[in-house]
MARTI-528940 format. One record per residue: z, y, x of N, C-alpha, C, O in turn. Coordinates in steps of 0.05 Angstrom, whole numbers, plus 32768, in hexadecimal, padded with zeros to 4 digits. Each point is the difference from the previous one (the first is absolute). Layout:
% residues N
ZYXZYXZYXZYX;...
% end
This chain:
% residues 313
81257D027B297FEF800180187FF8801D80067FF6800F7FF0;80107FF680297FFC802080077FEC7FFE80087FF87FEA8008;7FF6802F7FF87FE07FFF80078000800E8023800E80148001;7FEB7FE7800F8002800D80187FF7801E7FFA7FF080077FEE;801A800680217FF4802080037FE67FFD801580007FF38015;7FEE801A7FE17FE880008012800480188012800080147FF1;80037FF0801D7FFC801780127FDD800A80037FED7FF08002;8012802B7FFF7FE780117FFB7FFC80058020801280048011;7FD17FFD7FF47FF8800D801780108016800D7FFD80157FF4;80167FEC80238003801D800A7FF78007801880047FF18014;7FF080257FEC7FF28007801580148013800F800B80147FF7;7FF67FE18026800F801280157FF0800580137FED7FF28006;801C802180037FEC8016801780167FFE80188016800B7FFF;7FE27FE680148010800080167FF2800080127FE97FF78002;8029801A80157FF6800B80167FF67FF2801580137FFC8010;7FD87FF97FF97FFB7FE8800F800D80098021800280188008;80067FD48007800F800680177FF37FFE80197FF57FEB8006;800A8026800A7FE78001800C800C7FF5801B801680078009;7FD47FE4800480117FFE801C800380138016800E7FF98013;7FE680247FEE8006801080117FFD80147FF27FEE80077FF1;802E800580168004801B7FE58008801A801C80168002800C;7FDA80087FF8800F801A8013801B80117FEF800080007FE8;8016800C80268015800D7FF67FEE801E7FFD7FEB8006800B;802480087FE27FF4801A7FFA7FF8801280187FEA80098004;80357FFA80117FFA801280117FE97FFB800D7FF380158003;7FFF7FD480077FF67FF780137FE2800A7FF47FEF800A800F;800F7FF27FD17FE37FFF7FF27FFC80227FFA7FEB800A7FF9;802E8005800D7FF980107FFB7FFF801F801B7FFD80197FFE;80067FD7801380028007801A8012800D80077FFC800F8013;80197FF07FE680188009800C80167FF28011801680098006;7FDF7FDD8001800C7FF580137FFA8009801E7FEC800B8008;80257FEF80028004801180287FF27FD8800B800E7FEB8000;7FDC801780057FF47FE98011800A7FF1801D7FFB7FEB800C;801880317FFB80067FFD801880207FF67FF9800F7FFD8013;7FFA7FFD7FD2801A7FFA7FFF7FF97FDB80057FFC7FF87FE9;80037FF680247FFF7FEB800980117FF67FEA8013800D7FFA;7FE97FDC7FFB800C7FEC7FF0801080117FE080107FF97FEE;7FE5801780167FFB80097FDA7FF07FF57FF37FEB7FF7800A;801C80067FDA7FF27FF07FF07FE7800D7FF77FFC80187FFB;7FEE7FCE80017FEF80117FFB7FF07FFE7FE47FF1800F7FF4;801C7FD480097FF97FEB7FE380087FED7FF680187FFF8007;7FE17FEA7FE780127FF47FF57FE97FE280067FE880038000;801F7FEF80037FEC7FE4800780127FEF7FEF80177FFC8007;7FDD7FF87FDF800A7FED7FF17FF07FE080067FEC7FFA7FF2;801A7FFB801B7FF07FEA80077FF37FEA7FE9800F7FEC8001;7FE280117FF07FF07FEC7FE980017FE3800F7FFE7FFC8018;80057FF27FD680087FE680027FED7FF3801380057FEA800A;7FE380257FFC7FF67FFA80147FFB800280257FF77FF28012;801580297FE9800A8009801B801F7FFC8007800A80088015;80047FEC7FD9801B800380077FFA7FE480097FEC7FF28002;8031800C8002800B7FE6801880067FEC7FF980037FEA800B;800380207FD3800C7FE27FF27FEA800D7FE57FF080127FFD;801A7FD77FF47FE380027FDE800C80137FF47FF680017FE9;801A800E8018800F800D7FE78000801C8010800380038018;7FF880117FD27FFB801D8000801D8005801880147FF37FFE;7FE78023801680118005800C800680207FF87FF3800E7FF1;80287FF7801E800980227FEB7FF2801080137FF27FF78013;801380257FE77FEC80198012800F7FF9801B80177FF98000;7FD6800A801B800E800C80167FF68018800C7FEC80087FF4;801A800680217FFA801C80007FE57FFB80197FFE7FEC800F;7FF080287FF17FEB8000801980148019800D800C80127FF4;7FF37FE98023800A801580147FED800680107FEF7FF2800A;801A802F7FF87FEB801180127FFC7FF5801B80167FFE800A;7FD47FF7800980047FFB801B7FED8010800E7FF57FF68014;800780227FE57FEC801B80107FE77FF57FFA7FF77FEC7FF5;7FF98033801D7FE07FFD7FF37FF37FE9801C80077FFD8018;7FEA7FFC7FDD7FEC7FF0800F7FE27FF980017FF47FF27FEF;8002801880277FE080067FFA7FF77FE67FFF800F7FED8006;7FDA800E7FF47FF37FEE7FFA7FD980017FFE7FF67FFB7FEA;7FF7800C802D7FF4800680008000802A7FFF8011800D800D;7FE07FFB7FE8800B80208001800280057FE97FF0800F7FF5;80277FE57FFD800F80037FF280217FFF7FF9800B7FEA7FFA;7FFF80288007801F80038001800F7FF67FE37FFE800F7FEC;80127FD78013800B7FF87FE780247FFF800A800880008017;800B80017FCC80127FF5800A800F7FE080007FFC7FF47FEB;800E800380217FFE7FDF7FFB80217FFE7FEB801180118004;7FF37FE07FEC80157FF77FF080057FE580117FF07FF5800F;802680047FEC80087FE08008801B7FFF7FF2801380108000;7FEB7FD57FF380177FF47FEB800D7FEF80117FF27FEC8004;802380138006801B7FEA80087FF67FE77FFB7FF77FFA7FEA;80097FF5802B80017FE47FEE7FE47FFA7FFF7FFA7FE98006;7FF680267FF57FE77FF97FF87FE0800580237FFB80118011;7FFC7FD27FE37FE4801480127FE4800E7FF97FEB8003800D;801C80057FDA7FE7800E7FF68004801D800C8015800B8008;7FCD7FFF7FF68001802180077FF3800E7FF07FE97FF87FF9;8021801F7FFE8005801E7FF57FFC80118010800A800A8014;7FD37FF87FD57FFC801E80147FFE80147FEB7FFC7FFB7FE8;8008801F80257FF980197FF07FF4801480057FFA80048017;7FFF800D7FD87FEE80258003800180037FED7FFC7FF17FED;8009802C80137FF980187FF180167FFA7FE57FF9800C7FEC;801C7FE7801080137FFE7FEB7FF87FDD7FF7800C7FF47FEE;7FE3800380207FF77FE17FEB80137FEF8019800B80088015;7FF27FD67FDA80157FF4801A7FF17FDD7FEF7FFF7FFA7FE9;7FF97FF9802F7FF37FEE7FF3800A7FE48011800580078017;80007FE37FE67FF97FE880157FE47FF4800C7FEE7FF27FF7;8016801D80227FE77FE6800F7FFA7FE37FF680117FEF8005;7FE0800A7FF17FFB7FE37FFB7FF57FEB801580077FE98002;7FE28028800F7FF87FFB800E80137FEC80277FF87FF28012;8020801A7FEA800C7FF48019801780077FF9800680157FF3;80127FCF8019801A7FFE7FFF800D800D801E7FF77FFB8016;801B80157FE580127FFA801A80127FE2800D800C7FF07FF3;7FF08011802980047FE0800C801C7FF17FFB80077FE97FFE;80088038800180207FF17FF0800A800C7FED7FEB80047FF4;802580057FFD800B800A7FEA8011801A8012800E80018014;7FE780137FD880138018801180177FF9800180077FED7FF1;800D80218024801D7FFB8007800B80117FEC7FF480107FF1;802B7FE88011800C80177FEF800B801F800F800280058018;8002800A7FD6800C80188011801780057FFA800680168008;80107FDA7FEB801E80057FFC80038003801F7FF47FF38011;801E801E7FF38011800A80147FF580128014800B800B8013;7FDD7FF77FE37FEC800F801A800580227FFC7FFC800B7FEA;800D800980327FFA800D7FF97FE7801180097FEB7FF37FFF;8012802380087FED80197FFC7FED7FF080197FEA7FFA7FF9;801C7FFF801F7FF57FF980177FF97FE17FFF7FF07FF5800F;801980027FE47FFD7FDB7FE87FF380097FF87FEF7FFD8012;8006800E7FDF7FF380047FE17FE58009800F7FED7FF67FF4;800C8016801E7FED8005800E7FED7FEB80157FE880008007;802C7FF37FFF7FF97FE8800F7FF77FE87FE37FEE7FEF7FFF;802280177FF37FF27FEF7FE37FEB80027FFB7FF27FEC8002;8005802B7FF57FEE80077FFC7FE38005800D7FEA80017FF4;801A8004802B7FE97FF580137FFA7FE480017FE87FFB8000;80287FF280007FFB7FE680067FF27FF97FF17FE97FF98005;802380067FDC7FEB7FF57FE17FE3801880007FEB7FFC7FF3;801B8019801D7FDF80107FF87FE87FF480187FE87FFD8003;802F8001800B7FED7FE8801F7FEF7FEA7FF37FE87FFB8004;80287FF97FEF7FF87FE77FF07FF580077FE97FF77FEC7FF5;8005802380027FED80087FE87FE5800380137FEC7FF27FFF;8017802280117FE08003800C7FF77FE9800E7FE87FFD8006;802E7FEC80027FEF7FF280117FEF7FEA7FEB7FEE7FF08006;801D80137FE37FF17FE97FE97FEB80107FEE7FF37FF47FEE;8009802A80197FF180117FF07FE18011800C7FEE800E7FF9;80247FDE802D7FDE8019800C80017FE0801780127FF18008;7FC980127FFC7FFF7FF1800E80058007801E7FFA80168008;80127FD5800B80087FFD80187FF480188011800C80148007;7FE07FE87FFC7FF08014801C800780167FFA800780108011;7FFB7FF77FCE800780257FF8801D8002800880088014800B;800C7FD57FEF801E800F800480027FFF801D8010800E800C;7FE07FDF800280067FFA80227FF58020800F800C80088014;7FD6800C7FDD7FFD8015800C800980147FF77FFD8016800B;80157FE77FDA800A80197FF280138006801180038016800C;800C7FD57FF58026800280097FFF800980208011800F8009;7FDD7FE980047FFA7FF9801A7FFF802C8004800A800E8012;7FE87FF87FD67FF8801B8003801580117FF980018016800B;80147FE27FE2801380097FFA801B7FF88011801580097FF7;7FED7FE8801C800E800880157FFB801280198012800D800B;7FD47FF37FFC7FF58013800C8007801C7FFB800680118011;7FF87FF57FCE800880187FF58023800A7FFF800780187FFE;800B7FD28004801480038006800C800680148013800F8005;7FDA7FDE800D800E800C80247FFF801A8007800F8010800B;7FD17FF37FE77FF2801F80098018801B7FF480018016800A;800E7FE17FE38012800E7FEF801F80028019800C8013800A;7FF87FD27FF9801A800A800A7FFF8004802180148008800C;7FD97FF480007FF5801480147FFE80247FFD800580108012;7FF47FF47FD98003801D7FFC801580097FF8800680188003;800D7FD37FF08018800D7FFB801B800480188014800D8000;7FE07FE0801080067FFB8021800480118006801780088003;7FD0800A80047FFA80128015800680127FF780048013800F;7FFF7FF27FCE800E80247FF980167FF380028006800C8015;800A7FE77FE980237FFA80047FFA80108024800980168004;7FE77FDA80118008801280117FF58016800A800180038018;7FF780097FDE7FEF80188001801A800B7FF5800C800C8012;80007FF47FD58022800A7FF5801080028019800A80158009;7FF77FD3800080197FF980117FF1801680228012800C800C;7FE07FF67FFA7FF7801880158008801A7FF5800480118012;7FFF7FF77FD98003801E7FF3801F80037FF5800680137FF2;80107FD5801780167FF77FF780027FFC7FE58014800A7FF6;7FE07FED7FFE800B7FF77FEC7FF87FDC7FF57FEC7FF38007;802580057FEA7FFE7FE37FFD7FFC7FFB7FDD800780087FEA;7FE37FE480277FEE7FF57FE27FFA7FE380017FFC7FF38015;800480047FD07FFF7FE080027FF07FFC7FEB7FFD80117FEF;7FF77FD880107FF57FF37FE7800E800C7FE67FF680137FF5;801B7FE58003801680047FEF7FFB80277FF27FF8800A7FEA;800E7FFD80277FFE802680017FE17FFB7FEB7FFC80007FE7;7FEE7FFD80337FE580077FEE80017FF27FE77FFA800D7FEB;800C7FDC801480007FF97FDF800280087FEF7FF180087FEE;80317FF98017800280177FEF7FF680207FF17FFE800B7FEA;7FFE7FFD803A7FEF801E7FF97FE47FFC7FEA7FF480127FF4;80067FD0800D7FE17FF57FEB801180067FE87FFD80177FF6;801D7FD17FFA800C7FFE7FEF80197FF5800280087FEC800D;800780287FE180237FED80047FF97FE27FF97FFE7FF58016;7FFE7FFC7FDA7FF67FE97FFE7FF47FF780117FFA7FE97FFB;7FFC8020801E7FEC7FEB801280187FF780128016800B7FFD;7FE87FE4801280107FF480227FEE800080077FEB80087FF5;801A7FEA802E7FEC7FFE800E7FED7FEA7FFD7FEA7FFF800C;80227FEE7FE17FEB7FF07FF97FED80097FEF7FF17FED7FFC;800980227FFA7FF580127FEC7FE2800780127FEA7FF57FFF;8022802480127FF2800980187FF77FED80117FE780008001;80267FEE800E7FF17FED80187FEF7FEC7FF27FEB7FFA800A;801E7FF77FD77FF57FEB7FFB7FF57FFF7FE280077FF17FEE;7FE7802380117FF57FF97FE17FEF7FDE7FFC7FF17FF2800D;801B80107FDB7FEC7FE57FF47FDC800480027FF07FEF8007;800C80317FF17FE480058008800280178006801080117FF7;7FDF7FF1801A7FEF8014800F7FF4800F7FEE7FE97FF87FFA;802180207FF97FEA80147FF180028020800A800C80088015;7FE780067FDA7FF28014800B801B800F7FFF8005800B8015;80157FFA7FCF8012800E7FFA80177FFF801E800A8013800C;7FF97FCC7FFB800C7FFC80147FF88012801E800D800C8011;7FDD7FEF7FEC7FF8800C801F8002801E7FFE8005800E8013;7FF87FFB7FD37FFE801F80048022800B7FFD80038013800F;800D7FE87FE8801880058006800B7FF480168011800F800A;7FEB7FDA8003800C7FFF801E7FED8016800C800C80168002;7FE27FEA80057FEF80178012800B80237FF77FFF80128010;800B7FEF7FD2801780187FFA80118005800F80048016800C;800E7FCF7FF4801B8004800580108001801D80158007800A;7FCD7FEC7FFF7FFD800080267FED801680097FF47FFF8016;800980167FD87FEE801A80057FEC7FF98014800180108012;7FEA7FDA7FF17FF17FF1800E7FE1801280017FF17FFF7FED;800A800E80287FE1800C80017FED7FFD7FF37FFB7FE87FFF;7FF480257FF27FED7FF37FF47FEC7FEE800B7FF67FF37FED;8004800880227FF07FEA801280117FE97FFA7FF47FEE7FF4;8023800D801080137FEA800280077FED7FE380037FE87FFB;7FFD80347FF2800C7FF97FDA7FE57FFA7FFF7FFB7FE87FFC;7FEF802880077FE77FF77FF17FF77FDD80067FF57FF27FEF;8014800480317FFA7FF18000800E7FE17FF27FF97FE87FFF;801F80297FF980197FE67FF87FF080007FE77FF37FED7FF7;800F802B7FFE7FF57FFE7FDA7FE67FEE7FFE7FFD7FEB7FF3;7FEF8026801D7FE17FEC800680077FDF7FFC7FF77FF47FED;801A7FFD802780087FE78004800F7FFC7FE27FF67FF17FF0;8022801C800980087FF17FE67FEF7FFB7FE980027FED7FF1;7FEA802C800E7FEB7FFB7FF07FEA7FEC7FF97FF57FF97FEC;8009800280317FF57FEC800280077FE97FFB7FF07FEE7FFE;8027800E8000800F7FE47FFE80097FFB7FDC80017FEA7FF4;8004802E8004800980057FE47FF07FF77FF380057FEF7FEF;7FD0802380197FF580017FF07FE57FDD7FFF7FF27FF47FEF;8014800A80287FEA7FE8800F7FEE800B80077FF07FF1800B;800B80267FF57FDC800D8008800E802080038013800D7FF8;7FD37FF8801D8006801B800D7FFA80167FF27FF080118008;801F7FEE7FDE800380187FF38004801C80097FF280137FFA;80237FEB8015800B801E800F7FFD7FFE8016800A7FEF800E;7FE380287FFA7FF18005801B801380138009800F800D7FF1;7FF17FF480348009800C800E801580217FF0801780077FFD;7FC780047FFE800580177FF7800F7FFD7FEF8015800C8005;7FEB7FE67FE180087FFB7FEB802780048008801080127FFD;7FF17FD9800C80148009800A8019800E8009801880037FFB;7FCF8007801A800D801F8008800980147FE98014800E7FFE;7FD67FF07FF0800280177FDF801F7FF77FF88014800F7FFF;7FEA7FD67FFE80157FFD7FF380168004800C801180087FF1;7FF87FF4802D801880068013800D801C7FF7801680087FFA;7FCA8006800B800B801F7FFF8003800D7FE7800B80168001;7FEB7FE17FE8800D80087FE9801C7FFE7FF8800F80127FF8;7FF67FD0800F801D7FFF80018013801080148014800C7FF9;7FE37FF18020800A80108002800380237FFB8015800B7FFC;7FD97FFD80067FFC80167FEB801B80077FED800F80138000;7FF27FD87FF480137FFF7FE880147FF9800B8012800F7FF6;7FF57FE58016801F7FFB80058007801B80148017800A7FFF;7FD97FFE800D800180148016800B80217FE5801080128004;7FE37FEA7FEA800780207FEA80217FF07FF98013800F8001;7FF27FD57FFA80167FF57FF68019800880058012800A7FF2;7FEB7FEF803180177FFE80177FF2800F80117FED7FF5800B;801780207FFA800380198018800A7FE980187FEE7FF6800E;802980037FF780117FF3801A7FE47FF080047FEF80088010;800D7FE27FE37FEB7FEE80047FEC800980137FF87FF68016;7FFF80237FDA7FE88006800F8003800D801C7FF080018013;8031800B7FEB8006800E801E80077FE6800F7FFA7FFF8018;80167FE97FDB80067FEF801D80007FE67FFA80137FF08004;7FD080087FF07FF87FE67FFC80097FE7800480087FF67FEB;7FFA7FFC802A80097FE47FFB80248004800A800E7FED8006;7FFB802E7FF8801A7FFC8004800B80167FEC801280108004;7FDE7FEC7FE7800980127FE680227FF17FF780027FE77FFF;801380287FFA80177FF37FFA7FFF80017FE1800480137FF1;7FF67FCB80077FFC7FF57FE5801780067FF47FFE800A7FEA;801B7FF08022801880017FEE800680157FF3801380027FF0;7FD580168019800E80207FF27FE280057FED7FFF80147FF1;7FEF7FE080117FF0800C7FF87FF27FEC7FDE7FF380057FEC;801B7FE3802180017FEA7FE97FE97FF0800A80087FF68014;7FDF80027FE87FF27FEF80017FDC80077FF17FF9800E7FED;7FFA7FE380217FEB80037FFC7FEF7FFB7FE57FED800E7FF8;801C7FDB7FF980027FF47FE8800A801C7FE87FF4800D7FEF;80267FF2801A800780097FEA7FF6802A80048003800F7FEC;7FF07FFE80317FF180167FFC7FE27FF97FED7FF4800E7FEF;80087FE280167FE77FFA7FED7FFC7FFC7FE47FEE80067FF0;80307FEB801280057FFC7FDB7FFD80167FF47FEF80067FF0;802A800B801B800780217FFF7FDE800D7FF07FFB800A7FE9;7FF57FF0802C7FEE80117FF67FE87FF87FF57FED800E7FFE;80177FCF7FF67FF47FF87FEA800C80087FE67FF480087FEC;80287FF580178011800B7FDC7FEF802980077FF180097FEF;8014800580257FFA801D7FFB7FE27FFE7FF17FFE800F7FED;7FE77FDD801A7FED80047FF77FFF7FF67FDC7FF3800B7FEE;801E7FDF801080037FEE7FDF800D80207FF17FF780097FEB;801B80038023801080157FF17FF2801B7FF78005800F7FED;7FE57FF380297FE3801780007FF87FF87FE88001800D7FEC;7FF57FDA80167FEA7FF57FED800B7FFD7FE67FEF7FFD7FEF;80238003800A800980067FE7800980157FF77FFE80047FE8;8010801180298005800F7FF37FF480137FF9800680117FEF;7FDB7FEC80257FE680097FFB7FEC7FFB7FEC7FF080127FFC;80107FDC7FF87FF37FDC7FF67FDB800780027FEC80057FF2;801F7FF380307FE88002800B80037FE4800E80157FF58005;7FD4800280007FFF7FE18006800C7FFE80227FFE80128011;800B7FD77FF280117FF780127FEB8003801F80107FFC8013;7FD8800A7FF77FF7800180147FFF80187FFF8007800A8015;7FF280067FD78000801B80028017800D80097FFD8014800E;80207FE37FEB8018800C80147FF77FFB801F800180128010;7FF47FD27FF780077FF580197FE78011800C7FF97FFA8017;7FFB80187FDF7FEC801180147FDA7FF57FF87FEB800A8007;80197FE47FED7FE67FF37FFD7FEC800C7FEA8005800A7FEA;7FE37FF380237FE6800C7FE87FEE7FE87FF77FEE7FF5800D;801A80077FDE7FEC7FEE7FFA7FE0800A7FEA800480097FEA;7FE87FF4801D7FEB800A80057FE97FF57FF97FF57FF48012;7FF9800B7FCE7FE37FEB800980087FE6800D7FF07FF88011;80277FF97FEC80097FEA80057FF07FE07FED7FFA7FEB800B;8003801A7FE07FEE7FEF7FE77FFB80197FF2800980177FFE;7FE07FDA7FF87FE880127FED801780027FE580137FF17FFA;7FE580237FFA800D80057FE97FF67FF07FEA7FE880017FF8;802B7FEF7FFD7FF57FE47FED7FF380107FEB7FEF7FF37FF4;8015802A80037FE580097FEA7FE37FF580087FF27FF37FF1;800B801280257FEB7FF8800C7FF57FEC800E7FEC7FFD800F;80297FF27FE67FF67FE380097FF47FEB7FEC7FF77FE98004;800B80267FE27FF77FF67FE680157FEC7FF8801780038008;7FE17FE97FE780137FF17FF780137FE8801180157FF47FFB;7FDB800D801880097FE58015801980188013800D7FF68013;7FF3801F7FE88011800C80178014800B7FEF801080108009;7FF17FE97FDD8014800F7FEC80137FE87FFE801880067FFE;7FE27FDC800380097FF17FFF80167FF78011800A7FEA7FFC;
% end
């Protein structure tokens, strides 16, 4: 008679599986937000949220752009198949518990660049209409078409303001002159209305300061919910930028809304230009990063010696 083998306690350490796991790039901010339907995480559905009783395998959350939500800017995730929603900031990526979407996102096999965009408005449409109540999306949107007309009205009238001085300009042209990556849907139809938007169309349409201050004023307002940036405010900011783009591009500043983008490259990438010149100051200096960009910082917080123990902390 053989005696059974008893087997001894073994202890294993296993990695518990989390139902929303963000991918590295995304947690670690190196994902492009504006790349529409990049991944952004992993949604393992638990025998209770899945569809049937039994553990389901990972599926991916895909990027569907940022979307405000009160005055606050998140980006939304949405999984195929599914109607839960994924939201995110700052590298974290979580599921709404609180509200389902009304049908299961569609798929995006076959879609391309101009698909994928239309994908991705529709499911962020439907995220906000289950995430903000009625009266706010009926006066937000209502305000953010307003802000769009007001946009391609101006881009109207420098196309013919061009076309009087012979030369020909289209939607298409200024976009570009913003960023090789933009179209004109870019320019005529943002998802939101913010302050970055308004101040580079009012760039790129070399628009009076009376005119930019007042587009920026309005996106601000729409961005922020409250009248953060006053008139003046505004204006500061119009003319700094320009300022800067004006030391950038010489042509720009000699022949504004009919500056020729194709030779001079783009507005995006003069700016980049001279964010890497300040990162490259600042190190090779290793002096801190505002200090390249011109800034004094000053009696800003009390010096924690002197704040005793609660300010050392």
């Amino acid at each position: 008679m053989t005696k059974a083998r008893s087997k001894g306690p073994r202890s294993r350490i296993k990695r518990k599986a989390l139902e929303v796991e963000p991918v590295k790039s995304y947690r670690s901010g190196r994902i492009d937000l504006d790349n529409l339907g990049a991944q952004l995480g992993w949604y393992t559905p638990t025998a209770k949220t899945a569809r049937t009783n039994t553990r389901k395998s990972r599926y991916p959350i895909l990027n569907g752009g940022r979307i405000q939500v009160g005055i606050t800017t998140h980006v939304v995730g949405l999984s195929v198949g599914y109607r839960h929603i994924f939201i995110g900031r700052d590298g974290s990526l979580w599921r709404f518990k609180g509200a389902l979407l009304v049908d299961p996102v569609p798929t995006t096999d076959g879609l391309d660049k101009s698909g994928m965009r239309a994908w991705a408005d529709a499911c962020a449409r439907a995220v906000i209409d289950r995430l903000s109540p009625k009266n706010e999306i009926a006066i937000i949107e209502d305000s953010h078409i307003r802000y769009r007309k007001i946009v391609k009205a101006l881009v109207q009238e420098r196309m013919l303001d061009a076309a009087g001085l012979g030369h020909e300009r289209n939607a298409r042209i200024y976009a570009k002159g913003i960023c090789s990556g933009w179209d004109e849907r870019d320019l005529l139809f943002p998802r939101h209305a913010t302050i970055r938007h308004a101040t580079l169309v009012a760039l790129v349409l070399a628009l009076d300061a009376n005119k930019a201050a007042q587009l920026i004023e309005l996106a601000a307002l729409i961005e922020m919910r409250i009248p953060f940036v006053s008139r003046d405010a505004a204006i500061s900011i119009y003319q700094q930028s320009a300022s800067l783009l004006a030391r950038l591009c010489p042509q720009w500043w000699n022949r504004g809304y009919i500056c020729d983008w194709d030779m001079v490259g783009n507005i995006d990438r003069l700016f980049r230009g001279q964010y890497i010149q300040m990162i490259e100051r600042a190190w090779d200096s290793g002096t801190q990063f505002e200090t390249a960009a011109g800034l004094t910082i000053r009696n800003l917080v009390r010096d924690p010696g002197d704040m005793g123990e609660e300010g050392a902390t």
